[in-house]
PDB file of N, CA, C and O in Angstrom, chain B, residues numbered from 101:
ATOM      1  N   UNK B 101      27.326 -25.594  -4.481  1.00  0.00           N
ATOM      2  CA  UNK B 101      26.269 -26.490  -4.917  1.00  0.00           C
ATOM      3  C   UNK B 101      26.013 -26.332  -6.397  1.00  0.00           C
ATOM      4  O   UNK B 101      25.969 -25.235  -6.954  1.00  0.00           O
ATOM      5  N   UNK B 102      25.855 -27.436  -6.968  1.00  0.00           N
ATOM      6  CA  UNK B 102      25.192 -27.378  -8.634  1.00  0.00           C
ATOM      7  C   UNK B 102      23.711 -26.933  -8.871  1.00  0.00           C
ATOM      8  O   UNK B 102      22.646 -27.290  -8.367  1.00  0.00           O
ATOM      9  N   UNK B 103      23.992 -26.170  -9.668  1.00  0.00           N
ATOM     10  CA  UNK B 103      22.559 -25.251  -9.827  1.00  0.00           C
ATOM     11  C   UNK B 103      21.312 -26.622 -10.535  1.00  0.00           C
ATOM     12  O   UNK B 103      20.097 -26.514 -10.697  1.00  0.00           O
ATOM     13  N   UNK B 104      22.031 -27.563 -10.760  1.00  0.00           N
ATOM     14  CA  UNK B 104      21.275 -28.672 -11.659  1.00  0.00           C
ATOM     15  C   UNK B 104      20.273 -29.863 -10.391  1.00  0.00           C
ATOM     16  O   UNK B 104      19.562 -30.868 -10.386  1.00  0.00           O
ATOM     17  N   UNK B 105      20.698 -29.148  -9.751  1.00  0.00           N
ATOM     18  CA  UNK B 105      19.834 -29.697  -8.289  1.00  0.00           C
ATOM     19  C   UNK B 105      18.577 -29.313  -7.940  1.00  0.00           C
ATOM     20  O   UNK B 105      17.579 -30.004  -7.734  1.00  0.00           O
ATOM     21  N   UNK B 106      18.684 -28.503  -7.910  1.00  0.00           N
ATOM     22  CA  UNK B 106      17.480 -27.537  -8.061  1.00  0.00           C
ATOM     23  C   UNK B 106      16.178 -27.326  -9.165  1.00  0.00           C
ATOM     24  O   UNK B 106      16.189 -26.775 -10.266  1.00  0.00           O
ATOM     25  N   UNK B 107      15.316 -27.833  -8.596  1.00  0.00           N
ATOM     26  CA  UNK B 107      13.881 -28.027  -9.762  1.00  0.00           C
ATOM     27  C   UNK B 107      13.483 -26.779  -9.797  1.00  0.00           C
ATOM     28  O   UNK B 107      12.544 -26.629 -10.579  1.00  0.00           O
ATOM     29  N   UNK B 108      13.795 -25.901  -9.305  1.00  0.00           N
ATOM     30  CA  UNK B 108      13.489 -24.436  -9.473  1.00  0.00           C
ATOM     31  C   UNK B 108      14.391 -23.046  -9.375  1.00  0.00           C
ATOM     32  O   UNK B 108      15.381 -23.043  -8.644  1.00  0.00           O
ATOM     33  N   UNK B 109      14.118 -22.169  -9.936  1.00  0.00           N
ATOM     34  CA  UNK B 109      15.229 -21.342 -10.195  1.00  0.00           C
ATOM     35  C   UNK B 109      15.087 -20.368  -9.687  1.00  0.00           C
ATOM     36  O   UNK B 109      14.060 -20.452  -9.012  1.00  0.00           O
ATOM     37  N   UNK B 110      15.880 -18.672  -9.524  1.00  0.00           N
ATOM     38  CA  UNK B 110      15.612 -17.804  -8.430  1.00  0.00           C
ATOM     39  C   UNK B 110      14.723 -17.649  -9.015  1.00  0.00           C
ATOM     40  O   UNK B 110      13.761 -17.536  -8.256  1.00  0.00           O
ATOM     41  N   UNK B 111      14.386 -17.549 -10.279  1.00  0.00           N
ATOM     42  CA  UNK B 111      12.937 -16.268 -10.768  1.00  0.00           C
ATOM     43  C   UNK B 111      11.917 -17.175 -10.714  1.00  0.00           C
ATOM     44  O   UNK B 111      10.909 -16.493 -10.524  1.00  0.00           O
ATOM     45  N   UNK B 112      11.555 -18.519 -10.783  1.00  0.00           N
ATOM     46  CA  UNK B 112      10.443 -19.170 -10.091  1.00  0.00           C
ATOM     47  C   UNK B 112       9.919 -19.003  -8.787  1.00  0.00           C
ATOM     48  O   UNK B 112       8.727 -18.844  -8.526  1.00  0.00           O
ATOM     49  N   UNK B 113      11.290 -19.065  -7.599  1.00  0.00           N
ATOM     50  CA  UNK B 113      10.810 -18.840  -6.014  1.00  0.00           C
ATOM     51  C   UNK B 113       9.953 -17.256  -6.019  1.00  0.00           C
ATOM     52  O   UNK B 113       8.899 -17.030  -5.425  1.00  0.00           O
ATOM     53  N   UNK B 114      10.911 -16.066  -7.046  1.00  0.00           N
ATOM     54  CA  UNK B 114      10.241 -14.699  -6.920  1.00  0.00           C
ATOM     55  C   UNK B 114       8.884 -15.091  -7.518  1.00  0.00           C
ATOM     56  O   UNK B 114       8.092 -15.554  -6.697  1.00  0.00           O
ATOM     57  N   UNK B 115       8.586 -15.024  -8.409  1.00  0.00           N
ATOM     58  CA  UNK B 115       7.115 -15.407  -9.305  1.00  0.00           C
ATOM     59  C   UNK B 115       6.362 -16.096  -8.183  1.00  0.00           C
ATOM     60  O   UNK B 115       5.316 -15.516  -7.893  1.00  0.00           O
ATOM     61  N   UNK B 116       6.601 -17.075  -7.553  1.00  0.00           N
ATOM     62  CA  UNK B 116       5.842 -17.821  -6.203  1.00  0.00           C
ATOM     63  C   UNK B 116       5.661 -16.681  -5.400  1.00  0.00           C
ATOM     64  O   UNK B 116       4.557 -16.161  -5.240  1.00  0.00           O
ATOM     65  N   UNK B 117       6.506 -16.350  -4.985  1.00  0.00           N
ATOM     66  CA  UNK B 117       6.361 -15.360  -3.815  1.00  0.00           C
ATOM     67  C   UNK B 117       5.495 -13.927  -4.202  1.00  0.00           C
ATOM     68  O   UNK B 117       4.612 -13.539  -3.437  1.00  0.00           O
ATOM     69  N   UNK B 118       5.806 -13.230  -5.371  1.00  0.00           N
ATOM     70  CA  UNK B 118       5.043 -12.475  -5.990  1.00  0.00           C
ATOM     71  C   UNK B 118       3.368 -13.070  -6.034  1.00  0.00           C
ATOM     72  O   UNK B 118       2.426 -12.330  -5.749  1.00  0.00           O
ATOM     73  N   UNK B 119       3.245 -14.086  -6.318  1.00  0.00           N
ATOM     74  CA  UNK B 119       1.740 -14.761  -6.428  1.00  0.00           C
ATOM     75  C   UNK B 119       1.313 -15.096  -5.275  1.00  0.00           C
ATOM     76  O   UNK B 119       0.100 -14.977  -5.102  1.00  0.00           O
ATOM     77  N   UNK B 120       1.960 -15.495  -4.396  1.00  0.00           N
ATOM     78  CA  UNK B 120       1.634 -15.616  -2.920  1.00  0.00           C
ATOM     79  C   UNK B 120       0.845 -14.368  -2.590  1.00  0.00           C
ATOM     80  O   UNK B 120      -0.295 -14.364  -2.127  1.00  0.00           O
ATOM     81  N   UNK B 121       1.441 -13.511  -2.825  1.00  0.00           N
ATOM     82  CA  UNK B 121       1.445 -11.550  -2.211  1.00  0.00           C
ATOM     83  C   UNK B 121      -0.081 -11.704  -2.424  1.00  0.00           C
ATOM     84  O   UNK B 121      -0.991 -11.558  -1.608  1.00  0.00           O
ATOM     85  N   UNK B 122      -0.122 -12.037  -3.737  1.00  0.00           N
ATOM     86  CA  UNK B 122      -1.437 -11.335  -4.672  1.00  0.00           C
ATOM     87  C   UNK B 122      -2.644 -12.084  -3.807  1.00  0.00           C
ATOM     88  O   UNK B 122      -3.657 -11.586  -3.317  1.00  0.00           O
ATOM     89  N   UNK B 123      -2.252 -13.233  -3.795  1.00  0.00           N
ATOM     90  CA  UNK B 123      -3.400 -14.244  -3.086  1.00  0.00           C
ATOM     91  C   UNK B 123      -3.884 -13.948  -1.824  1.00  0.00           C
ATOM     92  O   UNK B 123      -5.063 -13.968  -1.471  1.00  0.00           O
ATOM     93  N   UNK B 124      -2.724 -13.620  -1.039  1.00  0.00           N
ATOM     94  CA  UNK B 124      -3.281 -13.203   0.459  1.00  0.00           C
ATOM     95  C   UNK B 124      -3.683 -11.384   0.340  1.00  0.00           C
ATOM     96  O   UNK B 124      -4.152 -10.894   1.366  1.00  0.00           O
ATOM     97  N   UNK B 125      -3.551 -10.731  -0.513  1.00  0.00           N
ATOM     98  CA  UNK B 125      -4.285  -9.444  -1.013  1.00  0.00           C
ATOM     99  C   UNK B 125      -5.662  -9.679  -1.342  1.00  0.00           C
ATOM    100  O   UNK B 125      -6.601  -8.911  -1.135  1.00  0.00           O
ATOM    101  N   UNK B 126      -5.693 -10.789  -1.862  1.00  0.00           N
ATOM    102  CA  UNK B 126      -7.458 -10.916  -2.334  1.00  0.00           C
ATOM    103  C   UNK B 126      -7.905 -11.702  -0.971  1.00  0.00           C
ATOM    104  O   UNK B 126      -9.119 -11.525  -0.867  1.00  0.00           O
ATOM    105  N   UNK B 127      -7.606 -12.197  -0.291  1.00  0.00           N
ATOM    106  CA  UNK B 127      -8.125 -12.608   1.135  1.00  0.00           C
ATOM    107  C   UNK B 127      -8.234 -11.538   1.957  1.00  0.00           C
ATOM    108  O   UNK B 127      -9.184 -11.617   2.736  1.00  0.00           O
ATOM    109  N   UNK B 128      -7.522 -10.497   2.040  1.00  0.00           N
ATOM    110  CA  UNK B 128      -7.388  -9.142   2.674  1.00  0.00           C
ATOM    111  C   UNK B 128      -9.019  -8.788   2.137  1.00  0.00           C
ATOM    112  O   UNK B 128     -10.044  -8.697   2.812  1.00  0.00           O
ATOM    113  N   UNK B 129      -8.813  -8.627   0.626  1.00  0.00           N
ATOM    114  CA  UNK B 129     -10.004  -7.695   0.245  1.00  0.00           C
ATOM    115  C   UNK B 129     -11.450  -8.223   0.463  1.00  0.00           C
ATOM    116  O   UNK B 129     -12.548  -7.738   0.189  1.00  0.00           O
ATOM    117  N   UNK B 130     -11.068  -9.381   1.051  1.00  0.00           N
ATOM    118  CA  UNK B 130     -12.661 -10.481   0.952  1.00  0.00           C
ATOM    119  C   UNK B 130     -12.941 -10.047   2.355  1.00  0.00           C
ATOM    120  O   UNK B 130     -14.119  -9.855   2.657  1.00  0.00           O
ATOM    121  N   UNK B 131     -11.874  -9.842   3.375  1.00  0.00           N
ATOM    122  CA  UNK B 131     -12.217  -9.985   4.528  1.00  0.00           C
ATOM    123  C   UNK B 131     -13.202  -8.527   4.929  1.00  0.00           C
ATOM    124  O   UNK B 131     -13.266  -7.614   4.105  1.00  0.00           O
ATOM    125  N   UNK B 132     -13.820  -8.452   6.054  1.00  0.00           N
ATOM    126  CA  UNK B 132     -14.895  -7.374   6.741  1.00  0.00           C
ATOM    127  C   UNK B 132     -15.680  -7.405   7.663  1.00  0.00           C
ATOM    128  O   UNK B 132     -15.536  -8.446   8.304  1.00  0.00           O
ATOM    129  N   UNK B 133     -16.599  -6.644   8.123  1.00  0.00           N
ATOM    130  CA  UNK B 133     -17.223  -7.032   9.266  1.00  0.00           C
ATOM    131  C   UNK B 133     -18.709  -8.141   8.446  1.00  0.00           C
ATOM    132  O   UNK B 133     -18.956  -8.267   7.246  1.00  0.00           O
ATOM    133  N   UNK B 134     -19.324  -8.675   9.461  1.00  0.00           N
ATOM    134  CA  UNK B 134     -20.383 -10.021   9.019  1.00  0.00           C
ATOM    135  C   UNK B 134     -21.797  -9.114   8.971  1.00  0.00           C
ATOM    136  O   UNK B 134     -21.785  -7.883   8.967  1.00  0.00           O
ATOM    137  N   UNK B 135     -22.888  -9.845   8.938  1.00  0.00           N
ATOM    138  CA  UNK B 135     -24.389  -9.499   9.758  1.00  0.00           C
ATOM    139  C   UNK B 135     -24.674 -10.544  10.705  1.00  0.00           C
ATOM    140  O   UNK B 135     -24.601 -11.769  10.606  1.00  0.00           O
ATOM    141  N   UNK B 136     -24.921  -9.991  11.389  1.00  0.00           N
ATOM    142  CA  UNK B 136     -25.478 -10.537  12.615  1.00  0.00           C
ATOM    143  C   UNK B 136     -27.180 -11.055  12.681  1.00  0.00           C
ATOM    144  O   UNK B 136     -27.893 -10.867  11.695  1.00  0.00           O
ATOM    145  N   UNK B 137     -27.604 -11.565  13.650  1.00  0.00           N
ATOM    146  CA  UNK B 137     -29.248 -11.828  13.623  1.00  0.00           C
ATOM    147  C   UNK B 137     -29.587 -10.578  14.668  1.00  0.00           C
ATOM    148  O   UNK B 137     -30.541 -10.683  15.438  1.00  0.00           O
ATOM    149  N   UNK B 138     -28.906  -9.608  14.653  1.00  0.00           N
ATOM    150  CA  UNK B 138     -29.546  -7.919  15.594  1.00  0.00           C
ATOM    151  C   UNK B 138     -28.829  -7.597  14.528  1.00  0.00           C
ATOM    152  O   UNK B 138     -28.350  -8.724  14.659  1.00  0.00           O
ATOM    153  N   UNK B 139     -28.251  -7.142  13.546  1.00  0.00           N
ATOM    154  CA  UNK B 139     -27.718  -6.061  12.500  1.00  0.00           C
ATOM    155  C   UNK B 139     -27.848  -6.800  11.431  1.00  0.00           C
ATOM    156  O   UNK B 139     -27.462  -7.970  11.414  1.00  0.00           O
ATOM    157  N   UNK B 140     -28.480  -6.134  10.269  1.00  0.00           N
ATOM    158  CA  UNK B 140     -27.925  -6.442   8.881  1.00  0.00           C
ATOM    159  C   UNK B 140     -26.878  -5.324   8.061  1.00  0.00           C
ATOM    160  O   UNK B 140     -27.103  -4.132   7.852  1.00  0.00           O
ATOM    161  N   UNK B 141     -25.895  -5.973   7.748  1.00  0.00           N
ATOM    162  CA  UNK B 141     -24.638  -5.156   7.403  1.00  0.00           C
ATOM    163  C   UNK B 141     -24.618  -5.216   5.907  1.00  0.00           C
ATOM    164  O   UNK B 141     -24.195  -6.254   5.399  1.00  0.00           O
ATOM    165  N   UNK B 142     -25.115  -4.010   4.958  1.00  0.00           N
ATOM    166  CA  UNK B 142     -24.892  -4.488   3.535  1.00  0.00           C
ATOM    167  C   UNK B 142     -23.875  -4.497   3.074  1.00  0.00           C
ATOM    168  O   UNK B 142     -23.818  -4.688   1.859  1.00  0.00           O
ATOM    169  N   UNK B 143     -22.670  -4.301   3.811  1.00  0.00           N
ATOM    170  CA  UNK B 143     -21.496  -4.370   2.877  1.00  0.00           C
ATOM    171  C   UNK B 143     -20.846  -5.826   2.725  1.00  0.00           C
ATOM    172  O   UNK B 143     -19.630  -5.918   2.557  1.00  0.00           O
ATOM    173  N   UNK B 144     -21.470  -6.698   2.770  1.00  0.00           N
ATOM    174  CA  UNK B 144     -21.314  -8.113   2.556  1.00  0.00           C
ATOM    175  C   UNK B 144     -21.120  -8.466   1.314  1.00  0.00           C
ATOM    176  O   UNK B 144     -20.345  -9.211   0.712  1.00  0.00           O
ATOM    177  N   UNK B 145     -22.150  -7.645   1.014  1.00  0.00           N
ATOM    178  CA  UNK B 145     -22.317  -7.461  -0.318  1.00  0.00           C
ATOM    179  C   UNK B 145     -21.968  -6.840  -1.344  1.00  0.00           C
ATOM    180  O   UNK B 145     -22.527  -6.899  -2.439  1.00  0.00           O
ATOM    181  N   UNK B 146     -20.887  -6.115  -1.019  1.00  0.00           N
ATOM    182  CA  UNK B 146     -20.209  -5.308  -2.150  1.00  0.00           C
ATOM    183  C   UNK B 146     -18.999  -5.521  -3.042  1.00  0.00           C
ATOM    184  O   UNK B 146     -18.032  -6.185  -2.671  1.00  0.00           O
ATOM    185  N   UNK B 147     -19.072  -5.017  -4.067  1.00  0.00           N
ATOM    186  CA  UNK B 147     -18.457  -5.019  -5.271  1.00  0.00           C
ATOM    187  C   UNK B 147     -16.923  -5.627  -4.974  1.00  0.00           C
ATOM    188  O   UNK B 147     -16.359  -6.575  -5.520  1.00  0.00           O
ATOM    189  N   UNK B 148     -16.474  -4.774  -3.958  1.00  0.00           N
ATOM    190  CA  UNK B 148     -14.873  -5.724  -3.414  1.00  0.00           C
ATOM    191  C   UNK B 148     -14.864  -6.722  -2.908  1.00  0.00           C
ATOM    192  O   UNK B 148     -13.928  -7.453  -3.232  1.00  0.00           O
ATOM    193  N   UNK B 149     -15.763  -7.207  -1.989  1.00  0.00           N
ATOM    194  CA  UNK B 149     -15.661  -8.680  -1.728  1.00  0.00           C
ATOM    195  C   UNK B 149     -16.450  -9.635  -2.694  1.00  0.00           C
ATOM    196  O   UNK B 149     -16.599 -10.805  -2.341  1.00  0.00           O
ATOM    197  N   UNK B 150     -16.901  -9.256  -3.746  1.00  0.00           N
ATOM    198  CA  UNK B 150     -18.018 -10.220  -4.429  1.00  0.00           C
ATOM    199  C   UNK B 150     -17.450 -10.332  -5.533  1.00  0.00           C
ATOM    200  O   UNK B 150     -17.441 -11.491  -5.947  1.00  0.00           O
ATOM    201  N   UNK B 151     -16.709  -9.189  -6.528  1.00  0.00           N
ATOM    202  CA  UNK B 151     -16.377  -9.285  -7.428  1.00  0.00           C
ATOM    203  C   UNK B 151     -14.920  -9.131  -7.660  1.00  0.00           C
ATOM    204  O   UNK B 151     -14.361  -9.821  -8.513  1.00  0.00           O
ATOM    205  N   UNK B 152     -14.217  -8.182  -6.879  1.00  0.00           N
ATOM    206  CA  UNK B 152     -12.892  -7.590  -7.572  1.00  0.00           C
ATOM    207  C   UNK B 152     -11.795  -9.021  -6.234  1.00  0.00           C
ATOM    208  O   UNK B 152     -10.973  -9.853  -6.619  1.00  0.00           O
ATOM    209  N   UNK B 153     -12.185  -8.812  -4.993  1.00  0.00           N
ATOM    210  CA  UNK B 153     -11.081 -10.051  -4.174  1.00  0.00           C
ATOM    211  C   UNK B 153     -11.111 -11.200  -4.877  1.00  0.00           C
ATOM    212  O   UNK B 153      -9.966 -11.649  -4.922  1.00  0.00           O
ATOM    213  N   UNK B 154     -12.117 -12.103  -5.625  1.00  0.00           N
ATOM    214  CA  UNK B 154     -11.968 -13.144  -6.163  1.00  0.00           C
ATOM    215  C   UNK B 154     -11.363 -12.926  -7.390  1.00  0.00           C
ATOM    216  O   UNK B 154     -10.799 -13.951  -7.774  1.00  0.00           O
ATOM    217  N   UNK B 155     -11.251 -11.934  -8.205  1.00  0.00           N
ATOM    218  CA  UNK B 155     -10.651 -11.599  -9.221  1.00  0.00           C
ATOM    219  C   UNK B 155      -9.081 -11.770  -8.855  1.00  0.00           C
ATOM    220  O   UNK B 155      -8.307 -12.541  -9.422  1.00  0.00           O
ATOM    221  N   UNK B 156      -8.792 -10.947  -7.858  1.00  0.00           N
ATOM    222  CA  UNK B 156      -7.386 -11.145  -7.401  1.00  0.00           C
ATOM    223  C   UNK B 156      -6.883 -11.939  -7.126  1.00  0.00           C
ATOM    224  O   UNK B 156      -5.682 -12.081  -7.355  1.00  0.00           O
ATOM    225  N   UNK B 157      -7.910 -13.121  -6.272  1.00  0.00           N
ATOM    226  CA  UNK B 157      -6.924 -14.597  -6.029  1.00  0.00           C
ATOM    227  C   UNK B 157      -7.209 -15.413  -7.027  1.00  0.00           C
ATOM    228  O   UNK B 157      -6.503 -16.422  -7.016  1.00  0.00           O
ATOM    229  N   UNK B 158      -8.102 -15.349  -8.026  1.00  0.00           N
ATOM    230  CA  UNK B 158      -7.681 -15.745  -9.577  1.00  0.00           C
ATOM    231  C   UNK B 158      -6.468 -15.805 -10.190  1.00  0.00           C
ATOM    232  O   UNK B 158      -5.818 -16.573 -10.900  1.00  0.00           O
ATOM    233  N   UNK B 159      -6.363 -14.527  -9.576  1.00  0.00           N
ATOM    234  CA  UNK B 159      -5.282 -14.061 -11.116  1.00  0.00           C
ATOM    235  C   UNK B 159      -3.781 -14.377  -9.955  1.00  0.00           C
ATOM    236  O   UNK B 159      -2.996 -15.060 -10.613  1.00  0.00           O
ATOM    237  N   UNK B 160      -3.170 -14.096  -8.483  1.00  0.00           N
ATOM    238  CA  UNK B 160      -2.536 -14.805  -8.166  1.00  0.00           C
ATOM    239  C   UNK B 160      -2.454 -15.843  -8.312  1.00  0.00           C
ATOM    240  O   UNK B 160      -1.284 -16.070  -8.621  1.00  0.00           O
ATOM    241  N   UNK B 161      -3.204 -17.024  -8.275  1.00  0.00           N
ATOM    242  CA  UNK B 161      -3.160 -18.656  -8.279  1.00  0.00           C
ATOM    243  C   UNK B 161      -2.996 -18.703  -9.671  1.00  0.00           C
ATOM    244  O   UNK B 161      -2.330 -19.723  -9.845  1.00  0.00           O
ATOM    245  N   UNK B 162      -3.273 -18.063 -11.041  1.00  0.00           N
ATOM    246  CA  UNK B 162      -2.798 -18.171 -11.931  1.00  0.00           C
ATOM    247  C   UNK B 162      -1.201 -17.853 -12.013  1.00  0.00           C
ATOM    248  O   UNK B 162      -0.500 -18.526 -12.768  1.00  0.00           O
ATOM    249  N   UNK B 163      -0.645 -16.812 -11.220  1.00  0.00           N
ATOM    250  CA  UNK B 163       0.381 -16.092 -11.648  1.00  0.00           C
ATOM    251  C   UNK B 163       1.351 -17.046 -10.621  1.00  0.00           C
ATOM    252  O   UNK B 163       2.439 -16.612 -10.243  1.00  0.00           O
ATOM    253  N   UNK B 164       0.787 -18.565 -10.150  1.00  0.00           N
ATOM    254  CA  UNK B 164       1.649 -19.054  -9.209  1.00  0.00           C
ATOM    255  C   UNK B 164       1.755 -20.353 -10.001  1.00  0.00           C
ATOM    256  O   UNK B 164       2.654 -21.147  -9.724  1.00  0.00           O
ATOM    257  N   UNK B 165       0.841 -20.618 -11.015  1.00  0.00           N
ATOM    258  CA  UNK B 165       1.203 -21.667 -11.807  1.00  0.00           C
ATOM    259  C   UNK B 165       1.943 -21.592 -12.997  1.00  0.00           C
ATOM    260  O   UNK B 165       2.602 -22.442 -13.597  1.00  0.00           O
ATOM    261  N   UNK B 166       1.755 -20.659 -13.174  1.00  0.00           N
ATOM    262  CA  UNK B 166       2.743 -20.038 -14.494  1.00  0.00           C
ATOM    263  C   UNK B 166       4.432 -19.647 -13.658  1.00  0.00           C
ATOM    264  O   UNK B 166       5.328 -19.340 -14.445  1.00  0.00           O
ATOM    265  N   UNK B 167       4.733 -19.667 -12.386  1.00  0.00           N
ATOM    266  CA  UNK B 167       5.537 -19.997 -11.977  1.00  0.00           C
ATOM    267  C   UNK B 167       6.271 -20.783 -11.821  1.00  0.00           C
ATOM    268  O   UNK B 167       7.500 -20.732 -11.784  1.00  0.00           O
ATOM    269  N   UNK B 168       5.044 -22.234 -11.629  1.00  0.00           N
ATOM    270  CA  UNK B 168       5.665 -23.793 -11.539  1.00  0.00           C
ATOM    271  C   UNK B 168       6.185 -23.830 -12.510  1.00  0.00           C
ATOM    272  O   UNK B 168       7.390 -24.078 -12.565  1.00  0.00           O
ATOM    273  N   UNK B 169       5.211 -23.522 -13.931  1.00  0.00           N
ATOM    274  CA  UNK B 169       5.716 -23.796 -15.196  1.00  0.00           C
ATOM    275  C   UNK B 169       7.292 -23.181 -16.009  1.00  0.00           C
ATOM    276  O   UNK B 169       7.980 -23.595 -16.943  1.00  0.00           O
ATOM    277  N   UNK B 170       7.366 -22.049 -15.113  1.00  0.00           N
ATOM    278  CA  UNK B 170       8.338 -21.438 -16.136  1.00  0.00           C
ATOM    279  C   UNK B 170       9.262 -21.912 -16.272  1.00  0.00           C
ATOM    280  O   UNK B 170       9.474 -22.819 -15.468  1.00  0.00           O
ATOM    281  N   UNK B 171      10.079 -21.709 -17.043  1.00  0.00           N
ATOM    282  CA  UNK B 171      11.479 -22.283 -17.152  1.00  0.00           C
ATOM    283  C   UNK B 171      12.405 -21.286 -17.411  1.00  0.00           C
ATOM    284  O   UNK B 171      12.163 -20.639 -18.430  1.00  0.00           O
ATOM    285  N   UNK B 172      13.308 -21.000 -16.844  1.00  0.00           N
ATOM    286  CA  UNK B 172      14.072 -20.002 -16.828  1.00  0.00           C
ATOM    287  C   UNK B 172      15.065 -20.095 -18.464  1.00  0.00           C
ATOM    288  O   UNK B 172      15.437 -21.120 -19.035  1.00  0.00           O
ATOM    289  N   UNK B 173      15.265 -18.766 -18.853  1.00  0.00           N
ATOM    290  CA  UNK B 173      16.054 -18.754 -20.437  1.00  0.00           C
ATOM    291  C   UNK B 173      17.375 -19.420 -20.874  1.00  0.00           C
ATOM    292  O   UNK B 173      17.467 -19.895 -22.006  1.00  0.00           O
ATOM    293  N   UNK B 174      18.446 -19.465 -19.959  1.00  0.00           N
ATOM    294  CA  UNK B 174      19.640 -20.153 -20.095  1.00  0.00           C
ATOM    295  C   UNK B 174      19.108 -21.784 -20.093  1.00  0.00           C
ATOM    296  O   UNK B 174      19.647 -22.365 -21.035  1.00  0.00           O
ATOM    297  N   UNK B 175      18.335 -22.561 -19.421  1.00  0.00           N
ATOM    298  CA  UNK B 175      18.110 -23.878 -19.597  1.00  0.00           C
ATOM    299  C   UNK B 175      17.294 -24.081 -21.110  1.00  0.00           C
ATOM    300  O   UNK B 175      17.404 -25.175 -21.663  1.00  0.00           O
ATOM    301  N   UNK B 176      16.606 -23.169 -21.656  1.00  0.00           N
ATOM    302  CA  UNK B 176      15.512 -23.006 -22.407  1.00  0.00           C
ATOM    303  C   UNK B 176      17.243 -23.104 -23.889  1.00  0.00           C
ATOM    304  O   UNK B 176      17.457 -23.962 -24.745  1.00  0.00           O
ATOM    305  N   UNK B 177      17.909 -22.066 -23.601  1.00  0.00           N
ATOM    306  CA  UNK B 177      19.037 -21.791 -24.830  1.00  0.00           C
ATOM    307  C   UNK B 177      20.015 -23.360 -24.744  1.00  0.00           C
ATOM    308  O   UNK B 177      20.299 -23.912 -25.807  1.00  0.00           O
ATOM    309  N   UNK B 178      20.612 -24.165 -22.991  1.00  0.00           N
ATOM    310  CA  UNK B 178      20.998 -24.707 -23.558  1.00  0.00           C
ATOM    311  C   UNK B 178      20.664 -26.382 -24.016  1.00  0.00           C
ATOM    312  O   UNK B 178      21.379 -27.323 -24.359  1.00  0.00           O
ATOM    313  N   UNK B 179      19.175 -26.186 -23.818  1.00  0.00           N
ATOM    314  CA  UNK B 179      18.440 -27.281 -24.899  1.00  0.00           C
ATOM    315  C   UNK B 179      18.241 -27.241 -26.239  1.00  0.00           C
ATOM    316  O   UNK B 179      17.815 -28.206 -26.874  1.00  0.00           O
ATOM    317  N   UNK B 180      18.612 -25.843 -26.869  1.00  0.00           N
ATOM    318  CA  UNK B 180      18.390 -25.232 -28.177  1.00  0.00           C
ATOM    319  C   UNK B 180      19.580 -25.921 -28.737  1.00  0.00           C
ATOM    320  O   UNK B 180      19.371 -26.748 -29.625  1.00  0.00           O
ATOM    321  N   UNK B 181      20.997 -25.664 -28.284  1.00  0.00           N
ATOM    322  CA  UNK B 181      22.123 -26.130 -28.499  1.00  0.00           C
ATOM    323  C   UNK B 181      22.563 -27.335 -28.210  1.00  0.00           C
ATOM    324  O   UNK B 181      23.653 -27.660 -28.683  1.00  0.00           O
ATOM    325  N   UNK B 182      21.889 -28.204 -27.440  1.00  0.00           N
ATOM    326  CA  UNK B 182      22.370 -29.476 -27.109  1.00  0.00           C
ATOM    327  C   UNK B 182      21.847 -30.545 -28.376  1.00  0.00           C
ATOM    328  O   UNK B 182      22.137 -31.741 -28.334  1.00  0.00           O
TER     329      UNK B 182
END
């Protein structure tokens, strides 16, 4: 097959898949037990699910668009030369 078929290259699918990881890591870290109307549970409220899991699927969903975007170096060199 011609590699010119392909709108994406191996190190785009890795970079996707790498950003994927990250995203369902910050869903991991969001996840926990709830409060109930018989328990109030303060860890609802803490620093890993409030501040640092959304940080993480930030920065995956960033690190998955900068994937779409990339362009791998040999196409990048032979537009330099064409």
């Amino acid at each position: 097959m011609d590699k010119r078929n392909f709108a994406f290259g191996r190190m785009n699918f890795i970079l996707l898949a790498v950003g994927m990881l990250v995203v369902v890591i910050g869903f991991i870290l969001m996840s926990g037990g709830s409060s109930s109307e018989e328990a109030y549970n303060p860890d609802i409220f803490s620093t890993r699910r409030i501040v640092v899991a959304p940080f993480v699927c930030l920065l995956g969903f960033v690190s998955m668009i900068y994937a779409v975007v990339h362009k791998p170096k040999d196409e990048v060199q032979k537009e330099v030369t064409e």
